[in-house]
DSSP file (Angstrom, degrees, kcal/mol; ACC not computed):
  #  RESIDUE AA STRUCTURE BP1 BP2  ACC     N-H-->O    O-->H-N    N-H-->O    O-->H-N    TCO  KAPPA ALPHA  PHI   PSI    X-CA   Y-CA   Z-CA
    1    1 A X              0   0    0      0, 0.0     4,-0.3     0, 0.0     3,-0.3   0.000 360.0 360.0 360.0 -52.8    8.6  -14.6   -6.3
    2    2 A X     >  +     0   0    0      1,-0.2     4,-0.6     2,-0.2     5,-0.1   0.463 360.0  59.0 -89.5  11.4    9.6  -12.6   -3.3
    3    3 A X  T  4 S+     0   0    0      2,-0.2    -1,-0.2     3,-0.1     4,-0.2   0.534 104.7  49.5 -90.7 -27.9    8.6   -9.9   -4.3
    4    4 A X  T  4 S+     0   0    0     -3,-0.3    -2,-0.2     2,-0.2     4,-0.2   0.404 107.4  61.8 -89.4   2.9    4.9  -11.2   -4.7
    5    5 A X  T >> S+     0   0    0     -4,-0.3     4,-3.0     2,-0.1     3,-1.6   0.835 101.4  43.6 -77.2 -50.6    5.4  -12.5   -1.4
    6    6 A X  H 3X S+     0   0    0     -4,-0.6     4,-1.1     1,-0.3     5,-0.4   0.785 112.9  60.4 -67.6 -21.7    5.9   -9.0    0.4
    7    7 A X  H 3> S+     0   0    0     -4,-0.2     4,-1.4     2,-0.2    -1,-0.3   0.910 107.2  40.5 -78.2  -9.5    2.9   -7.8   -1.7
    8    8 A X  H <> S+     0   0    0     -3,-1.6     4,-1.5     1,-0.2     5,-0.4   0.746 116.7  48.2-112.7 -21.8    0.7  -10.2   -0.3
    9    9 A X  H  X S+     0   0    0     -4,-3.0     4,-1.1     3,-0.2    -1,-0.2   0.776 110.8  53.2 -66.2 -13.8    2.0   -9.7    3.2
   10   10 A X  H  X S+     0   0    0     -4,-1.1     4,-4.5    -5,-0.3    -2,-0.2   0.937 116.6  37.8 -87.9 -72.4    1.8   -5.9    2.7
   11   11 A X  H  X S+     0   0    0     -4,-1.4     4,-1.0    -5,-0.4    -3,-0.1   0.649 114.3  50.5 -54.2 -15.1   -2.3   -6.3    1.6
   12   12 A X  H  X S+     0   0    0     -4,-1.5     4,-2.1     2,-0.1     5,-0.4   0.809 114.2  50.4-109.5 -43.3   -3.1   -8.9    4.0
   13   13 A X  H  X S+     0   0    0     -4,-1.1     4,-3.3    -5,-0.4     3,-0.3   0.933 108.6  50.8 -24.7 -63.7   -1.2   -6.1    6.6
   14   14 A X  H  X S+     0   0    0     -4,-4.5     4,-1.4     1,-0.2     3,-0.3   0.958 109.1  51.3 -44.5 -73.1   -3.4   -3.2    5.3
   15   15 A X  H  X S+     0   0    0     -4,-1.0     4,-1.5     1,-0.3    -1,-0.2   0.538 115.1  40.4 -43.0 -30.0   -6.7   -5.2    5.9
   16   16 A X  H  X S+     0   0    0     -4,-2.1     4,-2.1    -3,-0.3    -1,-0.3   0.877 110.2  59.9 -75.6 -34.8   -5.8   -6.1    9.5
   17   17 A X  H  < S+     0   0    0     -4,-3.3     4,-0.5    -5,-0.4    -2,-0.2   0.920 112.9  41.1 -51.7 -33.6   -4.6   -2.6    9.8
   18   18 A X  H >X S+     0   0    0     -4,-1.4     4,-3.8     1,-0.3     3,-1.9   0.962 111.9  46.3 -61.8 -52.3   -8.3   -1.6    8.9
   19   19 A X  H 3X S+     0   0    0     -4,-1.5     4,-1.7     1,-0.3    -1,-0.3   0.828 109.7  50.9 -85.0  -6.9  -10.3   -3.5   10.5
   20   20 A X  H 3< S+     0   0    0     -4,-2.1    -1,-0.3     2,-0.2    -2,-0.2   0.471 109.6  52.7 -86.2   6.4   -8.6   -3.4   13.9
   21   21 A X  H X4 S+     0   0    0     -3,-1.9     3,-3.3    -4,-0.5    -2,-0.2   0.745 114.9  46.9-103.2 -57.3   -8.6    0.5   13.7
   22   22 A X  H 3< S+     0   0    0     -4,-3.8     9,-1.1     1,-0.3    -2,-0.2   0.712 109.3  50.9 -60.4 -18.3  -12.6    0.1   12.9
   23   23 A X  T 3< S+     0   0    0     -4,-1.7    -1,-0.3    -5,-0.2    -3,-0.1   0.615  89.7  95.3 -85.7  -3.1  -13.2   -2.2   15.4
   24   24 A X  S <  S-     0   0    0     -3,-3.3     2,-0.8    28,-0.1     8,-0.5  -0.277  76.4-124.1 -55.3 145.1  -11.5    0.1   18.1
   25   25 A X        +     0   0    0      5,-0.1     5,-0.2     6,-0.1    -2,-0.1  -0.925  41.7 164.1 -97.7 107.8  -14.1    2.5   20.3
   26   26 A X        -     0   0    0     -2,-0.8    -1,-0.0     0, 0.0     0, 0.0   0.203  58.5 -60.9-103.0-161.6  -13.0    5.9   19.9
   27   27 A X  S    S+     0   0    0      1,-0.2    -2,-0.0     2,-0.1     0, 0.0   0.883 136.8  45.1 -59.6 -43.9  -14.9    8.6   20.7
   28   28 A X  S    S-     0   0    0      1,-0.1    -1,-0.2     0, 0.0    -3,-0.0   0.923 118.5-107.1 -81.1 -18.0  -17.7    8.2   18.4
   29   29 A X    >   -     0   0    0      3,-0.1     3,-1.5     5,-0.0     4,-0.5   0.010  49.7-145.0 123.3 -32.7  -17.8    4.5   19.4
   30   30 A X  T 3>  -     0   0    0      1,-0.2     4,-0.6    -5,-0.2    -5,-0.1  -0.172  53.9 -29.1  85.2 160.9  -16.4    3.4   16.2
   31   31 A X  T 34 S+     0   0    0     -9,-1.1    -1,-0.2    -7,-0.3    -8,-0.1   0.486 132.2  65.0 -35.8 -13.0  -17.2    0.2   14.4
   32   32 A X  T X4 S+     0   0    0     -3,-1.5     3,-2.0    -8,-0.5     5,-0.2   0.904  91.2  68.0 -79.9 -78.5  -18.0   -1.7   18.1
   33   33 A X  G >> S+     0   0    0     -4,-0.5     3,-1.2     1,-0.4     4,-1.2   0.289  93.3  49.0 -81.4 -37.9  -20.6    0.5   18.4
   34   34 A X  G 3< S+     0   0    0     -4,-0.6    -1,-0.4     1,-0.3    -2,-0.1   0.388 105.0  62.3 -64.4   1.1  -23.0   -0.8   15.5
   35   35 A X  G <4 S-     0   0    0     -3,-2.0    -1,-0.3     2,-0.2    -2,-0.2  -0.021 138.6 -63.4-127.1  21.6  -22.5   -3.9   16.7
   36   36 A X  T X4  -     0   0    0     -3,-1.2     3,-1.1     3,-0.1     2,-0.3   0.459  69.7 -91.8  91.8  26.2  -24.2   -3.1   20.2
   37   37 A X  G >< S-     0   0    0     -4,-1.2     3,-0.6     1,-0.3    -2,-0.2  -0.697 101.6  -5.9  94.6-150.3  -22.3   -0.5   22.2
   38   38 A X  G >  S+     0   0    0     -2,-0.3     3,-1.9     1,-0.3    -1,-0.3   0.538  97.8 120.7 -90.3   8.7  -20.1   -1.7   24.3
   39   39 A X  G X>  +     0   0    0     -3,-1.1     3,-1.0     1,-0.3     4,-1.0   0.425  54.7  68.9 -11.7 -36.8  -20.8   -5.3   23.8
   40   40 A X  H <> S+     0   0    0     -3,-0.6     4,-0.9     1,-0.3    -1,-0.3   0.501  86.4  67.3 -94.7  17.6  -17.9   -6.9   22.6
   41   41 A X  H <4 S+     0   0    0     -3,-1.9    -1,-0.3     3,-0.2    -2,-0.2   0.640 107.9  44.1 -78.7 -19.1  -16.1   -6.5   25.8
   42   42 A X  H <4 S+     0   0    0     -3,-1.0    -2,-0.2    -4,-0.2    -3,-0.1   0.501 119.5  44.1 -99.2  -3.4  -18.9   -9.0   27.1
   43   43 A X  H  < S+     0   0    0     -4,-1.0    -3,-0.2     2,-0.1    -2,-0.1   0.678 130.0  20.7-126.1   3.4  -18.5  -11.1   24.1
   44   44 A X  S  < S-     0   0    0     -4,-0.9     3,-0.2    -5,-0.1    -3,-0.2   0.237 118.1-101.3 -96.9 -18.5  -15.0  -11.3   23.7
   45   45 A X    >   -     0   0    0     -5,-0.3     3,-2.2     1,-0.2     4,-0.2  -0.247  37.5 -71.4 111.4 145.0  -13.9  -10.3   27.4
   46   46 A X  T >  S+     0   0    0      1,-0.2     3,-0.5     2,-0.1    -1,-0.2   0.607 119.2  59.1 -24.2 -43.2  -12.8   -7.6   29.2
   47   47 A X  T >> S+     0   0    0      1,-0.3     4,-3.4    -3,-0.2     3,-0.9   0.240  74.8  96.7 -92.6   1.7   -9.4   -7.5   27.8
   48   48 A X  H <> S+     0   0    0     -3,-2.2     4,-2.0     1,-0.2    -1,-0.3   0.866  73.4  59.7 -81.2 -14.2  -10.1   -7.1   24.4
   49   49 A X  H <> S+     0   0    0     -3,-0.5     4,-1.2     2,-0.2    -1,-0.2   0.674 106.8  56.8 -76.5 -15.7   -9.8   -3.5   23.9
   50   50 A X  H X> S+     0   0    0     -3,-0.9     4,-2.8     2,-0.2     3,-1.0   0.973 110.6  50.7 -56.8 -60.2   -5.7   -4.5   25.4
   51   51 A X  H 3X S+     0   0    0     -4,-3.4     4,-5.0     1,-0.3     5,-0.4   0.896 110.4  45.2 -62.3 -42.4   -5.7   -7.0   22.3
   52   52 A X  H 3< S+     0   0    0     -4,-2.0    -1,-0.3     1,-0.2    -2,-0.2   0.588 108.5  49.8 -85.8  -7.6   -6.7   -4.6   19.7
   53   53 A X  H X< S+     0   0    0     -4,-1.2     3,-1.8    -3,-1.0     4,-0.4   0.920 117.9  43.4 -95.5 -42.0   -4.8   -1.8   20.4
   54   54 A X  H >X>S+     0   0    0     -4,-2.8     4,-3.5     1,-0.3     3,-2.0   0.981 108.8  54.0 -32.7 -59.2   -1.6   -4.2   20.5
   55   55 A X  H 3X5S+     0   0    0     -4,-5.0     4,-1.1     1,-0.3    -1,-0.3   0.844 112.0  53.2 -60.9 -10.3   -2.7   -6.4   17.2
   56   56 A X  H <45S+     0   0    0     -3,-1.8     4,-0.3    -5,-0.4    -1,-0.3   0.189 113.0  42.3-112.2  25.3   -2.8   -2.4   15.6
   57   57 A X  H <45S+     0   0    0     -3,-2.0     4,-0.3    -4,-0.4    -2,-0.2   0.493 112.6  52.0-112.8 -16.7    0.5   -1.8   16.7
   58   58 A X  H  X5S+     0   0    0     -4,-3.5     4,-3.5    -5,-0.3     3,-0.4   0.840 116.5  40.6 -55.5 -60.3    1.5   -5.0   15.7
   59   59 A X  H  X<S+     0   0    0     -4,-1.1     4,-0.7    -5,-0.6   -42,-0.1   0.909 106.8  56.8 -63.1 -45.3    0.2   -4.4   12.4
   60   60 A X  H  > S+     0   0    0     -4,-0.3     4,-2.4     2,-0.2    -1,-0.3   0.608 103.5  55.6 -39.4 -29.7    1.1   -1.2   11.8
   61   61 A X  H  > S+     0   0    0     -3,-0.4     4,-3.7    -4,-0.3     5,-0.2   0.912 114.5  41.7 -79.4 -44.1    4.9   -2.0   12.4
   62   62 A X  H  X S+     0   0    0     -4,-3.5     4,-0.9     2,-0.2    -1,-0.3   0.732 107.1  63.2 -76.3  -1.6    4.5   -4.7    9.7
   63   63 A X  H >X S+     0   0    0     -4,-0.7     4,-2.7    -5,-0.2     3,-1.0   0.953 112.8  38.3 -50.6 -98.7    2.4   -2.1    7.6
   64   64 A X  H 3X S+     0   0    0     -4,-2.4     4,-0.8     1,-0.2    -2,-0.2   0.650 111.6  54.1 -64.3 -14.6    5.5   -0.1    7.6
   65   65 A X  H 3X S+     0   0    0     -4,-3.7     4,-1.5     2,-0.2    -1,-0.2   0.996 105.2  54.1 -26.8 -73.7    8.2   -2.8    7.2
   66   66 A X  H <X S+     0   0    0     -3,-1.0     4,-2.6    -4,-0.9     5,-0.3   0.743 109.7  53.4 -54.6 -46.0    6.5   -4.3    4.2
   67   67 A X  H  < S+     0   0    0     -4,-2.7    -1,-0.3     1,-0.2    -2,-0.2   0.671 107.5  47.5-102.8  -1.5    6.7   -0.5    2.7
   68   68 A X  H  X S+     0   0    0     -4,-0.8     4,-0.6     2,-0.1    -2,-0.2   0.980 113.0  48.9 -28.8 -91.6   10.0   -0.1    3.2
   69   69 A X  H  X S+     0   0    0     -4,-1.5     4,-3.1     1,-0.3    -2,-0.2   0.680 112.6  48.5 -13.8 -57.8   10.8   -3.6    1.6
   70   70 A X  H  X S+     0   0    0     -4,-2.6     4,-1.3     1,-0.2    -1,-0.3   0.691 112.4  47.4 -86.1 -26.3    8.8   -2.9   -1.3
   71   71 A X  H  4 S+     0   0    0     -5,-0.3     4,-0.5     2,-0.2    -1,-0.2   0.753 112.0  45.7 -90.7 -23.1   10.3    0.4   -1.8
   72   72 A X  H >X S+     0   0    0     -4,-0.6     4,-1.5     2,-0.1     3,-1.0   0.884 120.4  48.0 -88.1 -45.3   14.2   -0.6   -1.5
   73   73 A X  H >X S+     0   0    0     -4,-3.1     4,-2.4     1,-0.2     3,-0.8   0.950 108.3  52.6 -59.8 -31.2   13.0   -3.9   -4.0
   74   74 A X  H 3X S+     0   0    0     -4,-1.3     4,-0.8     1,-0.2     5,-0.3   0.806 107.2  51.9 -63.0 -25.8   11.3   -1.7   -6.2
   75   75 A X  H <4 S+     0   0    0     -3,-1.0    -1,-0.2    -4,-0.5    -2,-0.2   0.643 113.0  43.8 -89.4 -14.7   14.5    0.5   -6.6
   76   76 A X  H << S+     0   0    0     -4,-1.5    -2,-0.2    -3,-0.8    -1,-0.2   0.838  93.2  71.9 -93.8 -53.3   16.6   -2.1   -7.4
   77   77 A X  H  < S-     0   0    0     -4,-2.4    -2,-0.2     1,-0.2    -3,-0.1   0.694  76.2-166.6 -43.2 -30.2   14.5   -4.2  -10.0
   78   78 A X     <  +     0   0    0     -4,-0.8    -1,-0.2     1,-0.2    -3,-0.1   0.605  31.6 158.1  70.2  18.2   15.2   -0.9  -12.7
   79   79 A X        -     0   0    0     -5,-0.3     2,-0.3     1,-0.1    -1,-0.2  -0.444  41.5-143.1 -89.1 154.4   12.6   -2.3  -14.8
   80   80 A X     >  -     0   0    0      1,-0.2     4,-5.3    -3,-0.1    -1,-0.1  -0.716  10.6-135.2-106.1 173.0   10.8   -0.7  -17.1
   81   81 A X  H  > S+     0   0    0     -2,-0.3     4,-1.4     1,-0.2    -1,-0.2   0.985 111.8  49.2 -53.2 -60.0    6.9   -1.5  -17.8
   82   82 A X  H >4>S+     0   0    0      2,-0.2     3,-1.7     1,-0.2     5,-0.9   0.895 114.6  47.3 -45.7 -64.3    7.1   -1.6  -21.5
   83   83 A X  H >45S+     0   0    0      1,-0.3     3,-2.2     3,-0.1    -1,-0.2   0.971 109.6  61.3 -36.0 -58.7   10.5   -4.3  -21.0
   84   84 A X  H 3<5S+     0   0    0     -4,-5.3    -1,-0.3     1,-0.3    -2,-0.2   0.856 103.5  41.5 -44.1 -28.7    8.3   -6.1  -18.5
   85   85 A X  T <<5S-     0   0    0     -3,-1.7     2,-2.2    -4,-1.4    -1,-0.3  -0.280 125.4 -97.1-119.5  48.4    5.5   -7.0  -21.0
   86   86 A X  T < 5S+     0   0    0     -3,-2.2     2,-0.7     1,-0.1    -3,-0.1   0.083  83.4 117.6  82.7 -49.6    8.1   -8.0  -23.8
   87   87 A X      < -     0   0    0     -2,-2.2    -2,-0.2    -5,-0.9    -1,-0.1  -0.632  56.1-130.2-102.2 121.9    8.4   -5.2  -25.8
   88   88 A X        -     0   0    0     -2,-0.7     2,-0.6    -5,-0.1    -1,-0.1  -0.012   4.3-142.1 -62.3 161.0   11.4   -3.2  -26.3
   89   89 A X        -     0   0    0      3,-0.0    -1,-0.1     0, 0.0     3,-0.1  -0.858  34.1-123.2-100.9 115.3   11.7    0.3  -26.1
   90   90 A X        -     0   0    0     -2,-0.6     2,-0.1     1,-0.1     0, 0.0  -0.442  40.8 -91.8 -54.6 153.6   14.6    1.6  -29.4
   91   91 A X        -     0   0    0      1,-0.1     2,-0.9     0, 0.0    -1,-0.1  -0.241  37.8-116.8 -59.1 122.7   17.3    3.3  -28.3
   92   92 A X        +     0   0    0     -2,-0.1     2,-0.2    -3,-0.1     5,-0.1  -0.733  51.3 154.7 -67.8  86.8   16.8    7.4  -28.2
   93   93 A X        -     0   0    0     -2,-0.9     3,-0.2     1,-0.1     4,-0.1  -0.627  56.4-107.8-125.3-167.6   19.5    9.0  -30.8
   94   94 A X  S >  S+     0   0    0     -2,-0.2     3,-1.0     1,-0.2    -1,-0.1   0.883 111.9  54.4 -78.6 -33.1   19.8   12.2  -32.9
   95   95 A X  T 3  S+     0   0    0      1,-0.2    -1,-0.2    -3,-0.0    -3,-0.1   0.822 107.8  43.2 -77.4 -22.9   19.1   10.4  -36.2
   96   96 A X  T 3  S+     0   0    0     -3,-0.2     2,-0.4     1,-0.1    -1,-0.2   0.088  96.0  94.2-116.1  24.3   16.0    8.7  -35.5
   97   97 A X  S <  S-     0   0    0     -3,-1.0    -1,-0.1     1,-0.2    -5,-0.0  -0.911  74.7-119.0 -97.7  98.1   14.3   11.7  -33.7
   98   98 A X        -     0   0    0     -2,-0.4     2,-0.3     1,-0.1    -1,-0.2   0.426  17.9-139.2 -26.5-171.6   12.1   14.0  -35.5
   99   99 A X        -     0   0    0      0, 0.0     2,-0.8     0, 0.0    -1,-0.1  -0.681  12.7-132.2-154.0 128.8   12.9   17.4  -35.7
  100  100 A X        -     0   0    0     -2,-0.3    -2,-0.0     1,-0.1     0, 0.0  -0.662  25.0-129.1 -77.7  77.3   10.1   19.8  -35.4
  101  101 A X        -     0   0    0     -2,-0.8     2,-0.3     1,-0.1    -1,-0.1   0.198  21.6-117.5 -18.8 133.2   10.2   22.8  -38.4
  102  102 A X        -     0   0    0      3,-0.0     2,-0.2     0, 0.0    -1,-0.1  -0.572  23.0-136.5 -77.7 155.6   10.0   26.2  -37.4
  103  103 A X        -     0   0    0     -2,-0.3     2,-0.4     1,-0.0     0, 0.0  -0.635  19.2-112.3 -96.8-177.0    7.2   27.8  -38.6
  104  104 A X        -     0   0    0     -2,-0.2     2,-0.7     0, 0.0    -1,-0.0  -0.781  31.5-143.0 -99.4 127.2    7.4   31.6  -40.2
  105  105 A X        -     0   0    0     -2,-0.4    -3,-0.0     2,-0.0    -2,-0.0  -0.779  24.2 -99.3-105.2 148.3    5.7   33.9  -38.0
  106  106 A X              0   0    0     -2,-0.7    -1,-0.0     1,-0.1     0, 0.0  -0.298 360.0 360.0 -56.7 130.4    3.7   36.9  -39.7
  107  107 A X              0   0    0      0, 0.0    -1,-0.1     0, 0.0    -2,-0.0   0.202 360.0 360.0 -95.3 360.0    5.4   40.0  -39.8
């Protein structure tokens, strides 16, 4: 349950992470820039180029939280795939391992 929680904060994280990097104006102008230049400072306001590099420092920190989280839960849950979907794995021992013939090599 909380573990599908940090995944969906983590993906809905990435996707702001994206699009606020693409909506930034960089050198080449960026994502803004298809969208008329420098226009969305007159159609959101001056200040928006403030907001967006905060909301992608915002995001980024919770970007990397999230993959933290998800890497210290992951390390604890020990599961394996195969257990997860039900089927057990037998037990590895000497009797029930094949053992591989040699073959003769030509002399």
């Amino acid at each position: 349950m909380l573990y599908g929680l940090v995944i969906a904060i983590h993906i809905s994280a990435c996707i702001i992470l994206i699009v606020m990097i693409l909506l930034q104006a960089g050198r080449g102008g960026g994502l803004s820039e298809t969208f008329g230049g420098d226009s969305s400072q007159t159609i959101f306001g001056t200040k928006m180029s403030v907001f967006l590099t905060k909301a992608t420092v915002v995001a980024a920190c919770l970007y990397l939280i999230t993959c933290l989280v998800l890497g210290i839960m992951t390390s604890r849950r020990g599961r394996s795939l195969i257990r997860f979907q039900g089927r057990e794995v037998p037990p590895v021992s000497e009797e029930n391992v094949p053992l591989a013939k040699p073959e003769k090599l030509p002399q």
